[in-house]
C-alpha positions as CSV (number, residue, x, y, z in Angstrom):
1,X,24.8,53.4,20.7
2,X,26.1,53.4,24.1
3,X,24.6,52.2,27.0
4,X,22.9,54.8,29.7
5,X,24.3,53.3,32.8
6,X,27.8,51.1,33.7
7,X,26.5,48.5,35.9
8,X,28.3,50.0,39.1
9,X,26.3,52.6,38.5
10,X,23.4,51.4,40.5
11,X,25.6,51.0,43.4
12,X,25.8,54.7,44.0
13,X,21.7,54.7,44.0
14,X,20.9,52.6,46.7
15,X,17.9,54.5,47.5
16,X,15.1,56.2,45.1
17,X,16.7,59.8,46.8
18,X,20.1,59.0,45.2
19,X,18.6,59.0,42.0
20,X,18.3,62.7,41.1
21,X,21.7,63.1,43.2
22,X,23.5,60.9,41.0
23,X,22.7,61.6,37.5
24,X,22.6,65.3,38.2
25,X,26.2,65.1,39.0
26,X,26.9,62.5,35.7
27,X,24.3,63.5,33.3
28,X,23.7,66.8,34.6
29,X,22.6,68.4,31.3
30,X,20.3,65.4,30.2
31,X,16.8,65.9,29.7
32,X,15.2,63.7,32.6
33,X,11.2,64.8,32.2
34,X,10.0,65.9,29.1
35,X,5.7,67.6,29.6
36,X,3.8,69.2,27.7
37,X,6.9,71.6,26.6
38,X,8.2,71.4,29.8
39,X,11.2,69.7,29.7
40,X,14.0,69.3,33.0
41,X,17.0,68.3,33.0
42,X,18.7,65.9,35.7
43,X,20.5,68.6,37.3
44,X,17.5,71.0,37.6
45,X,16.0,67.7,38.5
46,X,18.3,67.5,41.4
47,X,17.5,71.1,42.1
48,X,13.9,71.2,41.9
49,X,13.5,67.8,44.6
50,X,15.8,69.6,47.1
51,X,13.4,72.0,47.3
52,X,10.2,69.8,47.8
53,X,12.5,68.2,50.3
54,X,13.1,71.0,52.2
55,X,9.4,72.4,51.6
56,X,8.1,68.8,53.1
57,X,10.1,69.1,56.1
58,X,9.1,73.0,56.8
59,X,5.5,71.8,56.7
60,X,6.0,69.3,59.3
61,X,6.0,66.2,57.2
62,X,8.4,63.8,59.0
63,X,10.2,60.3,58.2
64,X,7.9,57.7,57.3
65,X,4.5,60.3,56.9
66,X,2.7,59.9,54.1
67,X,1.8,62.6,51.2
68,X,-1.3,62.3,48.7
69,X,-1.1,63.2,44.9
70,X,-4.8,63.4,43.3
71,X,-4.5,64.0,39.7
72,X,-3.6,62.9,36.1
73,X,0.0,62.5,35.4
74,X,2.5,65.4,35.5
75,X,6.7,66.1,35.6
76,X,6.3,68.0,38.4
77,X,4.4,64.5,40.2
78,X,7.7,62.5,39.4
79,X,9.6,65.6,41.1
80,X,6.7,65.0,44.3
81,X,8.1,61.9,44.5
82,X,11.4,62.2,44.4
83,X,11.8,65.1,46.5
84,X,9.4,62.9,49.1
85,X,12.3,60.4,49.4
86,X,15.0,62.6,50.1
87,X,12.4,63.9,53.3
88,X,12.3,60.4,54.4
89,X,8.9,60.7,53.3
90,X,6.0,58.6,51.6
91,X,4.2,59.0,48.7
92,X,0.7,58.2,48.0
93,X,-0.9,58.7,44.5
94,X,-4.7,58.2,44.2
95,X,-6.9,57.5,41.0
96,X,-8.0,60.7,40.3
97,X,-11.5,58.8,38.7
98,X,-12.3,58.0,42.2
99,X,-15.1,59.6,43.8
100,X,-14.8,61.8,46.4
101,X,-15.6,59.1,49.1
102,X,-13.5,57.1,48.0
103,X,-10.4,60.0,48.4
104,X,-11.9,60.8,51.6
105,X,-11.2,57.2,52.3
106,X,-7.4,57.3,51.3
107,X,-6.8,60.4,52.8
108,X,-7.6,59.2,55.9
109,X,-6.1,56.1,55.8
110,X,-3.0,57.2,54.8
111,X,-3.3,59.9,57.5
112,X,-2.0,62.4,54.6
113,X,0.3,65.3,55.5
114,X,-0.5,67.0,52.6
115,X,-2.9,66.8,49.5
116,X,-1.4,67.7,46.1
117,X,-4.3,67.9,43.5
118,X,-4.6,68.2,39.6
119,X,-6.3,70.6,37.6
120,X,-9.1,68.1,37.2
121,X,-9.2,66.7,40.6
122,X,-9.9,70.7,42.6
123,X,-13.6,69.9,43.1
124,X,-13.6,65.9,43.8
125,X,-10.8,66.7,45.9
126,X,-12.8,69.5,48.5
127,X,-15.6,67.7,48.3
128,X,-13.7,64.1,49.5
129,X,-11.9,66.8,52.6
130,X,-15.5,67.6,53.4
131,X,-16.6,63.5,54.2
132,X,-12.4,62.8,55.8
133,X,-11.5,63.6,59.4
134,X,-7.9,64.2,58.2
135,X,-7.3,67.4,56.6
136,X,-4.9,67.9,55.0
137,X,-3.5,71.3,53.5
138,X,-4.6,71.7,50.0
139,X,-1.8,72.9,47.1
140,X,-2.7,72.6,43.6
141,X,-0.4,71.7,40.8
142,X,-1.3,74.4,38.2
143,X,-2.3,78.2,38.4
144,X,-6.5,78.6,38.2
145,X,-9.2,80.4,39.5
146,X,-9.2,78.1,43.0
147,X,-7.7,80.0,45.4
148,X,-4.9,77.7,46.3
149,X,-1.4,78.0,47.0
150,X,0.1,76.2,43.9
151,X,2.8,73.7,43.6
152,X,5.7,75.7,42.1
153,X,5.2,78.6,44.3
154,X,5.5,76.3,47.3
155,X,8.6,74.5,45.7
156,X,10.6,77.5,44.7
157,X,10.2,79.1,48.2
158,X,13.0,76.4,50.0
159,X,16.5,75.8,49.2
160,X,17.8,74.1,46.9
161,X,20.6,72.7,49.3
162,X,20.1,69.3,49.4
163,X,19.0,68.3,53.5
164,X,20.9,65.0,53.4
165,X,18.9,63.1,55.4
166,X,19.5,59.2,56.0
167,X,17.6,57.5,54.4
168,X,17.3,53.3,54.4
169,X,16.7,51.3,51.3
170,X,14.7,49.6,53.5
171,X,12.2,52.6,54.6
172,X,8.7,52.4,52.6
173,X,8.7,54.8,50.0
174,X,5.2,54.5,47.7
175,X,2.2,53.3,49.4
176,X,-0.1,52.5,46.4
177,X,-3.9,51.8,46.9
178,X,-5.4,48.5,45.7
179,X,-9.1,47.3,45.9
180,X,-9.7,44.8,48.6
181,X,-12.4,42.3,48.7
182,X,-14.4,43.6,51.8
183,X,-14.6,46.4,49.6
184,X,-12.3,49.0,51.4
185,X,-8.5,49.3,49.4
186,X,-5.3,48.5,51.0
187,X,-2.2,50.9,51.1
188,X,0.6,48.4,49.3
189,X,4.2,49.8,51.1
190,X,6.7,49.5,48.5
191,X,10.1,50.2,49.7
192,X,13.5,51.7,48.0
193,X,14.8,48.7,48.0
194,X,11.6,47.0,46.3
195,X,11.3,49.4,43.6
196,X,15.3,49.4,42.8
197,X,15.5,45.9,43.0
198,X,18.4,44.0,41.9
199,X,19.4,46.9,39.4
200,X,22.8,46.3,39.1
201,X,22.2,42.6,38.4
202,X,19.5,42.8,36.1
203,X,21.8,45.1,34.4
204,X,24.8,42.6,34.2
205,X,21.8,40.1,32.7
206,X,22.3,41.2,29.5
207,X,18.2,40.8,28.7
208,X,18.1,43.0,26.5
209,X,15.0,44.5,26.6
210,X,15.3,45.3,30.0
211,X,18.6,47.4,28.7
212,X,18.7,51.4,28.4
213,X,20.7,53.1,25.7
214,X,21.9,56.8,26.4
215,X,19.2,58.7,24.0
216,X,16.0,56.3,24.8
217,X,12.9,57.9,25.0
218,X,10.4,56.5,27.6
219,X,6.4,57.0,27.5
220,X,4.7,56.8,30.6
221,X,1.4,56.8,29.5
222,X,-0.5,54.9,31.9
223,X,-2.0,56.3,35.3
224,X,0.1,57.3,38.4
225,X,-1.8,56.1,40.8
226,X,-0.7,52.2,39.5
227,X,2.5,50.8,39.6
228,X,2.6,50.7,35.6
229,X,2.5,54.3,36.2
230,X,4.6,55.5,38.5
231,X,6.6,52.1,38.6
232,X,7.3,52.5,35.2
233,X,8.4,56.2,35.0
234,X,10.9,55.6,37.6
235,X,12.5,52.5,35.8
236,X,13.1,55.6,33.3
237,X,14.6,57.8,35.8
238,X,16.7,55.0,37.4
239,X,18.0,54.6,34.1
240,X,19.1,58.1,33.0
241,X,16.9,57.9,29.9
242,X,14.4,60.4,29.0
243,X,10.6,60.7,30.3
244,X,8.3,61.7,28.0
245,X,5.3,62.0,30.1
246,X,0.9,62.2,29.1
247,X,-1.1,63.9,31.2
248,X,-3.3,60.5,30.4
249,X,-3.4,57.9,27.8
250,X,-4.9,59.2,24.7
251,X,-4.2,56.8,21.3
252,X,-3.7,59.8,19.2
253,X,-1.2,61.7,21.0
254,X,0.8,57.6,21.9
255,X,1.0,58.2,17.7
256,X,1.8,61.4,17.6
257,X,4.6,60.9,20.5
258,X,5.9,58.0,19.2
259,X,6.4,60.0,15.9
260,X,7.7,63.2,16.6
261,X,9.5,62.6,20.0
262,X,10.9,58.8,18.7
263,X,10.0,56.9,21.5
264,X,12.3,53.7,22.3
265,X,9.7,52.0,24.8
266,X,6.9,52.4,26.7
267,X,4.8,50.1,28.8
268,X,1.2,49.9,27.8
269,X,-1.9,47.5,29.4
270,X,-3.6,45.2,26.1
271,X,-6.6,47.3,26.7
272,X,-5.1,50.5,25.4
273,X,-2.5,48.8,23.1
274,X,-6.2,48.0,21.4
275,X,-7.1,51.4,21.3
276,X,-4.3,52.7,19.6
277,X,-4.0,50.2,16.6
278,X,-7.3,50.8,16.4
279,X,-6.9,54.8,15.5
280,X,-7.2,55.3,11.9
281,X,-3.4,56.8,11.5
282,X,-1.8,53.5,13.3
283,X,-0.7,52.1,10.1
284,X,0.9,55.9,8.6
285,X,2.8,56.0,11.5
286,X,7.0,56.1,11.5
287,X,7.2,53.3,14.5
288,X,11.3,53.1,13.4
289,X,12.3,54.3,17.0
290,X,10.5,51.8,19.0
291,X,12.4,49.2,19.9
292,X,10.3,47.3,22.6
293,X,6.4,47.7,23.8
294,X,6.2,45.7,27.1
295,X,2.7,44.8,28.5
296,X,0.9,43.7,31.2
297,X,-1.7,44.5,34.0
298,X,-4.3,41.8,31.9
299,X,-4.3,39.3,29.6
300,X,-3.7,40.0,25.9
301,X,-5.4,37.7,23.3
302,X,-2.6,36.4,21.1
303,X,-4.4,37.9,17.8
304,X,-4.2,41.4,19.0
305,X,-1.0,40.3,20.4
306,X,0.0,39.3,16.9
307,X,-2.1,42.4,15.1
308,X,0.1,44.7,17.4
309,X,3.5,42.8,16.5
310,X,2.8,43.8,13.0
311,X,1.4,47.7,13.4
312,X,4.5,48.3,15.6
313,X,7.3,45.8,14.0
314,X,9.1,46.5,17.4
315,X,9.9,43.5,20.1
316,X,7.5,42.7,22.6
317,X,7.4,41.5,26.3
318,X,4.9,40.4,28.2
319,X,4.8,41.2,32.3
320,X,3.5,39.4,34.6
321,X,3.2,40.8,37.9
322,X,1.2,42.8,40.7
323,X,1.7,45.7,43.0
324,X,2.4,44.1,46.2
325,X,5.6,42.6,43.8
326,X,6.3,45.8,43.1
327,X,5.0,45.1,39.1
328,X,6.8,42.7,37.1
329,X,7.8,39.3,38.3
330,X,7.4,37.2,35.8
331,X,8.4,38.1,31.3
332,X,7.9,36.3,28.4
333,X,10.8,37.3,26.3
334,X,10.7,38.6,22.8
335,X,12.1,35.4,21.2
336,X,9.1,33.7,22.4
337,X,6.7,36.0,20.2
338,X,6.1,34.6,17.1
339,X,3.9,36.4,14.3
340,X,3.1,33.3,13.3
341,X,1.8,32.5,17.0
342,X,2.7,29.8,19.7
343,X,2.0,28.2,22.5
344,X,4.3,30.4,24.8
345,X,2.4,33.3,23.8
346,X,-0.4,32.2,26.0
347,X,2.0,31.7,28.7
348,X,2.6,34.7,31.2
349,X,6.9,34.0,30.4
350,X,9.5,32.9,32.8
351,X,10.6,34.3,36.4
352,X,12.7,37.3,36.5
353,X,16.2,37.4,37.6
354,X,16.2,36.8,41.7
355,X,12.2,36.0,41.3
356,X,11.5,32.5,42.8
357,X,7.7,30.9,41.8
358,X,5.7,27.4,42.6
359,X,2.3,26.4,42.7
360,X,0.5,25.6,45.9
361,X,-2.2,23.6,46.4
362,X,-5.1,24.6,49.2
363,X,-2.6,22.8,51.9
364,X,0.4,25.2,51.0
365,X,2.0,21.8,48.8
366,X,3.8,22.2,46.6
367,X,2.6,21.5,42.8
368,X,4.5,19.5,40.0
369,X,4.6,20.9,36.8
370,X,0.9,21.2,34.6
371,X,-0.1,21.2,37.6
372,X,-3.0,24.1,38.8
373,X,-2.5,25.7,42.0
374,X,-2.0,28.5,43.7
375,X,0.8,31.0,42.2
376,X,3.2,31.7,44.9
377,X,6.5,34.2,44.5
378,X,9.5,35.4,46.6
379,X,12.1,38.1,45.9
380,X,13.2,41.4,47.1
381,X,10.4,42.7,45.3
382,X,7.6,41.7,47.6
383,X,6.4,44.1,49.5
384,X,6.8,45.5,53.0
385,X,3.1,44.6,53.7
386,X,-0.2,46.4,53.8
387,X,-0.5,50.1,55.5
388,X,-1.6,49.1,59.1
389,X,-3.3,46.0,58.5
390,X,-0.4,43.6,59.8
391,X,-3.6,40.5,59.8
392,X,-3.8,40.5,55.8
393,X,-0.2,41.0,55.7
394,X,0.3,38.0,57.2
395,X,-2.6,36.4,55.1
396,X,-0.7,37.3,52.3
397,X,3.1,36.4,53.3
398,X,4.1,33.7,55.1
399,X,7.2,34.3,57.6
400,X,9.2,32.1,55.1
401,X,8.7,35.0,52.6
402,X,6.7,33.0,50.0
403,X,3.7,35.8,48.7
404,X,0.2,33.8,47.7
405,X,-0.9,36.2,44.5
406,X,-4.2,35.0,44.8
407,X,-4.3,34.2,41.1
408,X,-4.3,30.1,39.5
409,X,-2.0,28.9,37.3
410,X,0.4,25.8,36.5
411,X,4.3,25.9,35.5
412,X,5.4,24.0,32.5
413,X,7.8,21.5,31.7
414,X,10.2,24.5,31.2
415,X,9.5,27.0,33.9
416,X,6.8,28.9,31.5
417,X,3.9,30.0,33.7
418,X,0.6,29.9,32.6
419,X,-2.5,31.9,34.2
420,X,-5.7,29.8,34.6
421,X,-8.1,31.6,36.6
422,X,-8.1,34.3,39.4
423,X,-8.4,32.4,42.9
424,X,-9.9,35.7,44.4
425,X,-12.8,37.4,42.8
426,X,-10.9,40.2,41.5
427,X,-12.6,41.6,37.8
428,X,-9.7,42.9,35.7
429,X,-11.7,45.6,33.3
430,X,-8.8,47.5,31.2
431,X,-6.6,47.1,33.4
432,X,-8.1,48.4,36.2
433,X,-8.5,46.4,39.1
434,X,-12.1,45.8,40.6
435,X,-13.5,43.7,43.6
436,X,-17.3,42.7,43.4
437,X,-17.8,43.3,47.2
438,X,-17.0,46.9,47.3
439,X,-19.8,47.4,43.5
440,X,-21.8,45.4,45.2
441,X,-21.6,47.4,48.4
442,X,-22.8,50.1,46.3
443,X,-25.6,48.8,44.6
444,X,-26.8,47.9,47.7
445,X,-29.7,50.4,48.8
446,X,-31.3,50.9,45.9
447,X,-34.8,50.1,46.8
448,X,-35.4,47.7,43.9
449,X,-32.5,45.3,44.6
450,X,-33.2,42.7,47.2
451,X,-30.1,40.4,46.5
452,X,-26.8,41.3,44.0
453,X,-23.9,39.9,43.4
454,X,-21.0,41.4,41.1
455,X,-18.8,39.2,39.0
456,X,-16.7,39.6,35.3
457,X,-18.0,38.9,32.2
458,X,-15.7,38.5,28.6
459,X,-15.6,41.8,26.9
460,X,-13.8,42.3,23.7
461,X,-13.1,46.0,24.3
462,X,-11.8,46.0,28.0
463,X,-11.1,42.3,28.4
464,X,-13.8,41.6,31.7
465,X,-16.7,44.0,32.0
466,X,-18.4,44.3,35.8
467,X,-21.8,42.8,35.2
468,X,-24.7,42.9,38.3
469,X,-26.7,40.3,39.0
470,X,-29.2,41.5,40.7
471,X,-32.8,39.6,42.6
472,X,-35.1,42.3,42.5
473,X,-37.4,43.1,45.8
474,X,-40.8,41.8,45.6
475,X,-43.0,43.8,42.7
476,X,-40.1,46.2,42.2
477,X,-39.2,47.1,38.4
478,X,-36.8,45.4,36.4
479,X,-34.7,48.8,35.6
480,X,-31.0,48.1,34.7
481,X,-30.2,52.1,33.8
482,X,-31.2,52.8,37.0
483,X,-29.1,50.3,38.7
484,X,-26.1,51.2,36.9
485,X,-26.6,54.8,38.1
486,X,-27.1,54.5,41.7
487,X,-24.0,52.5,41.4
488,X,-21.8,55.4,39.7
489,X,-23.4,57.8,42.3
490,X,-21.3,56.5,45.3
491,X,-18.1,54.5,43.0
492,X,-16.0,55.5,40.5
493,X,-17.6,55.2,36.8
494,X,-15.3,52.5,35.7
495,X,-16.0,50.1,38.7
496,X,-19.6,50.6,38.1
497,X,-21.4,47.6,36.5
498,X,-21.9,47.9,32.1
499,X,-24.8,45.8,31.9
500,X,-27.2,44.2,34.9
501,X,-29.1,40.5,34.6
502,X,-32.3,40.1,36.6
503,X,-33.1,36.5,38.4
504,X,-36.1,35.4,40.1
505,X,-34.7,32.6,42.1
506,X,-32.1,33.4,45.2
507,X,-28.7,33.7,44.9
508,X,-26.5,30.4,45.1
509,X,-24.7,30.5,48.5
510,X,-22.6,28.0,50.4
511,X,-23.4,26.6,53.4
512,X,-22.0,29.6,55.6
513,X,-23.9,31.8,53.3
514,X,-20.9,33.3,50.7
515,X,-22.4,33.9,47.5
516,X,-21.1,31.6,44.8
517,X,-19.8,33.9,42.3
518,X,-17.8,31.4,40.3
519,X,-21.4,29.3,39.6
520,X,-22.7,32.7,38.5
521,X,-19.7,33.2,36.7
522,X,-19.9,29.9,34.2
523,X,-22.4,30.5,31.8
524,X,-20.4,34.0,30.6
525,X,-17.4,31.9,30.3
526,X,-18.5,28.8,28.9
527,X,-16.5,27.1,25.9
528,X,-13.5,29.4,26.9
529,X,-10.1,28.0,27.1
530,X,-9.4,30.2,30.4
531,X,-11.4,31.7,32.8
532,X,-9.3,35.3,32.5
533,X,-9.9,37.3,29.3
C-alpha cells in the first residue's frame, strides 16, 4: 500500500491554512471528514474553509482574534478550524461539560469574536453569555427550535474564493484551555508551526507507526476541546488520510466503527481503552484493520495494557506528552510492548525526533540517570506561552527554551523515561485534567465545611478519583452527598469530588500556611510502586 504523503509534501504546508489548499489540489476527490453520513471530500474541504474564512473576516474577526467552539465533536468543527487559519484567526474549543461559569470564564478571557455552540451546549451556552461581559454573537452548529442563525447558513453565504491572506507559521493558531492551580484555566497558544512540527522529518524517520498509508482510516474519538482531540484529528488531515469523526466517545459505536468503517488508528486515553474491552462484543469484533492504538493523557497499568494488546492484536504506542508541548513528546515504541510484559512498559518511551529531555533538580541541575527530578523538554513543539499571562509563561519556560512539565520522573540508562509522581497537584481522573484549588474553591461555602482540601485517590475505573477532605464547622453534619452536590452546582460534574473523608483535627499546613496535600495524599497511596495511577 502506498504511502499518503512524499515527504516534500509537508514542505508545501507550512502552515495549518495550507492544508486544505494542498490536498484539495492533490487528493481532491479523497474523503477528508467522514460524520455521521456526512462525508467531505478534500476539495470540498478546501471549498467549504474558504468560506468560513471569508465569513470570519465579514464579521470583523481580524488576525490574531480568537473564536470559541462549545460542543461535542463535529466535521464541520475541523472545517471551524481550518477555515479560522486561513483568517489569520484563533481558535478556541471549550469542554462542552463545563458549567456555564466556567464558559463565561473562557469566553471572556479569550475575548471571543464569536461563539459556535453544539446541539447540547444551546442552554449552558446562554446561560454562561448571561454571567460574561464579552458577548459574543451566537451561531449554532445544527438546525433546532433555538432561534439561531446556524452554522451552514452562515458558511454557505461567502465565497468560496480563497482570501489568501499571509499567514506566519509562527502566528498562534489554537488556544486550548487547561486547569491552573489558583483555580482559574490558562489559554495554552499553540502555533502552526507547533502543531506541524517537524512533519517532513518525522516523515523521513521511518517510525513506522507514526507513518500514513493512502486508504487509513483515523478515529478521533476523544473530546475537541483537548489536544488528543483536536491535535489528533489534524495529524489525520495533515496526512491526507481519512477522518472518521464521534460526536463523543462511546465503546459501542469505537466497535462498531472499527468494524464497519476499518479503522487503521486512533488515539484513545487508558481510561476509555478500558471501557471498550470491557463491552460485551470486544472479543466478536473483526480488529484486522487496525494497525496501531496509540495512548496517552494518563497512565495505563501494564495488565490492561497487556489485556488490550490481546482484544486488539494491533501495535501499540504509548505518548507521553502535554498541551503546552503541543501533545506527544515522548513514545514508547511498539517493539517495547511485550504480551508477556516488561520493564519498559512502565516506562513513558523515548524522546521524539527533535524532542530534547533532562531531569532537574529544585536548583535547575541537571540529574544523572535513575535519578528523580524534575522533567524538563525543549523542541519546536513547546508552546508560544499562556494567553496574556506573560508571568506564568515565564514560570514555565526559561529564556533558554527548556519547559519545566511540572511532573517527576528519572531517565534510564538508555534514555527511557519513567514517570514517578506529579510535582504539581494536578489529579489526572480519565484523562481529564483536574486542579484541587479550583474543587476546592467550590466546595468552599457550603455552610458545613470549615476547612477542605482536594487531592487524587487510586481508582480502578478512571485511574485517580477527586476525593474531599473536608474539617467540618463546629456541630455541623457529617453529609458527604451533600458536599458532593454543592460542588457539581458551580463545577463541571467530572471535577467534582466521588467520595468525601471527614477529619476532626486541622489540616496539615506548612509554615506559610499551604496545605500539605501530599501528607494527605499517603495513606490512599501507600504500598504503591508510583504515586500516578
Amino acid at each position: 500500500m502506498a504511502a499518503a504523503l512524499k515527504p516534500e509534501e509537508f514542505d508545501h504546508m507550512p502552515t495549518l491554512a495550507d492544508v486544505p489548499r494542498h490536498h484539495g489540489r492533490v487528493r481532491s476527490d479523497k474523503i477528508a471528514l467522514s460524520f455521521e453520513g456526512r462525508l467531505t471530500s478534500y476539495a470540498e474541504l478546501d471549498r467549504h474553509t474558504n468560506q468560513v474564512a471569508n465569513a470570519l473576516i465579514a464579521a470583523g474577526v481580524k488576525r490574531g482574534e480568537a473564536i470559541a467552539y462549545l460542543g461535542k465533536n463535529s466535521d464541520h468543527y475541523f472545517e471551524l478550524v481550518l477555515g479560522a487559519m486561513k483568517a489569520g484567526a484563533i481558535m478556541a474549543p471549550i469542554g462542552w461539560r463545563l458549567a456555564p461559569n466556567e464558559v463565561a470564564y473562557i469566553v471572556d478571557d479569550a475575548e471571543a469574536k464569536l461563539l459556535f455552540v453544539g446541539p447540547e451546549c444551546i442552554d449552558s451556552a446562554q446561560a454562561a453569555l448571561k454571567e460574561a461581559t464579552h458577548k459574543p454573537l451566537l451561531i449554532a452548529m445544527e438546525p433546532g427550535e433555538h432561534g439561531l442563525q446556524t452554522y451552514e447558513a452562515w458558511r454557505d453565504g461567502q465565497s468560496a474564493t480563497d482570501p489568501a491572506l499571509p499567514i506566519s507559521p509562527q502566528d498562534t493558531a489554537l488556544l486550548l484551555y487547561t486547569s491552573g492551580t489558583t483555580g482559574r484555566p490558562k489559554g495554552v497558544m499553540l502555533t502552526h508551526a507547533n502543531l506541524l512540527r517537524s512533519r517532513r522529518a518525522l516523515s523521513e524517520s521511518a517510525m513506522g507507526w507514526n507513518e500514513w498509508q493512502e486508504d487509513e482510516v483515523s478515529l478521533v474519538a476523544m473530546p475537541a476541546a483537548h489536544i488528543g482531540g483536536t491535535g489528533w484529528g489534524l495529524v489525520g488531515l495533515i496526512n491526507g488520510a481519512k477522518d472518521l469523526i464521534t460526536r463523543e466517545f462511546n465503546p459501542m459505536d469505537v466497535l462498531e466503527y472499527i468494524e464497519r468503517e476499518r479503522i487503521a488508528k486512533m488515539f484513545m486515553v487508558p481510561a476509555a481503552l478500558q471501557f471498550v474491552i470491557r463491552t460485551p462484543r470486544a472479543r466478536e469484533i473483526d480488529y484486522s484493520s487496525l494497525t496501531h492504538i496509540l495512548y496517552g493523557a494518563s497512565p495505563m497499568p501494564v495488565a490492561l495494557l497487556q489485556e488490550c494488546m490481546d482484544v486488539f492484536g494491533c501495535q501499540f504506542v504509548q505518548q507521553y506528552g502535554m498541551t503546552e508541548t503541543t501533545g506527544t513528546i515522548v513514545y514508547l515504541p511498539p517493539q517495547d510492548h511485550d504480551p508477556k510484559g516488561n520493564k519498559r512498559m512502565r516506562s513513558a518511551g523515548l524522546p521524539m525526533p527533535g524532542v530534547e529531555i533532562c531531569i532537574l533538580d529544585a536548583a535547575g541541575n541537571r540529574l544523572g540517570p535513575n535519578e528523580v527530578g524534575e522533567i524538563a523538554t525543549r523542541s519546536q513543539a513547546n508552546m508560544k506561552g499562556y494567553w496574556k499571562k506573560p508571568d506564568a509563561t515565564a514560570s514555565t519556560i526559561a529564556d533558554d527554551g527548556w519547559l519545566r512539565t511540572g511532573d517527576a520522573g528519572y531517565l534510564d540508562e538508555d534514555g527511557y523515561l519513567y514517570i514517578q509522581d506529579r510535582i504539581k497537584d494536578m489529579i489526572c481522573s480519565g484523562a481529564e485534567n483536574i486542579y484541587p484549588a479550583e474543587v476546592e474553591n467550590a466546595i468552599h461555602g457550603h455552610p458545613d465545611v470549615g476547612e477542605v482540601a482536594v487531592i487524587g485517590v487510586p481508582d480502578e475505573k478512571w485511574g485517580e478519583a477527586v476525593k474531599a477532605i473536608v474539617v467540618p464547622k463546629p456541630g455541623a453534619a457529617h453529609d458527604a452527598e451533600s458536599i458532593i452536590a454543592y460542588a457539581r452546582d458551580r463545577i463541571a460534574h467530572y471535577k467534582a469530588p466521588k467520595s468525601v473523608d471527614f477529619r476532626d483535627a486541622p489540616l496539615p499546613r506548612n509554615p506559610s500556611g499551604k496545605i500539605l496535600r501530599r501528607e494527605l495524599r499517603e495513606p490512599y497511596w501507600a504500598g504503591r510502586e508510583r504515586r500516578v495511577n
